[in-house]
Steps between C-alpha positions, in 0.01 A plus 500: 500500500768756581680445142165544326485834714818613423460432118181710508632766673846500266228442228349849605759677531654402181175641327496840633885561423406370111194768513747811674635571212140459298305739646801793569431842364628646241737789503365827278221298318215690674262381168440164601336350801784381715402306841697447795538169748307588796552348786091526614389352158801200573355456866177487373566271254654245721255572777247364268702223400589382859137530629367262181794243587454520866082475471583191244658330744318598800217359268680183376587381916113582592389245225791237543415517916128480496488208247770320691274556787179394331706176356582392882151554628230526276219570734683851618496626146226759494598631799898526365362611163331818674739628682747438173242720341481729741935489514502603126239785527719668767793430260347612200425817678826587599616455151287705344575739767926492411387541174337798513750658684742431233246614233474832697910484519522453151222753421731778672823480292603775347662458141 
């Protein structure tokens, strides 16, 4: 787990040094539409990124658990597939939540 974490994070950063040079303005050229790296839009951008990953797997071990606990006792399943229900609501909102504070980051860049 910790190489696959160090890859992606390598992975990352290897991106946004290929994109610097990409998105840098140009010197005297004051014709064209030039944008800047902003560090808001970035953070937003990842913010987003993290929260979908982290609800997929927050997602992903609510499923795997509650039908691991429905396949070792059957007769507790409604009762474990409620409160997995009610587990994924409260996750679901807090995603949507992150996410709209990154839309609202994202909204507020300046170009």
């Amino acid at each position: 787990m910790l190489k696959i974490s160090r890859l992606m994070v390598l992975s990352g950063l290897f991106l946004l040094l290929l994109t610097t040079p990409l998105l840098a303005q140009t010197a005297g050229d004051h014709t064209s539409t030039s944008y800047t790296l902003s560090g808001a839009a970035v953070g937003a951008g990842l913010g987003a990124a993290f929260t979908i990953v982290g609800a997929g797997l927050g997602f992903g071990k609510i499923g795997a658990a509650a039908l691991e606990s429905m396949a070792r006792q059957p007769e507790v399943a409604g009762r474990v597939q409620t409160a997995m229900i009610v587990i994924a609501a409260l996750l679901e909102g807090v995603t949507l939540f992150a996410l709209v504070v990154c839309i609202v980051v994202a909204g507020q860049v300046r170009f």
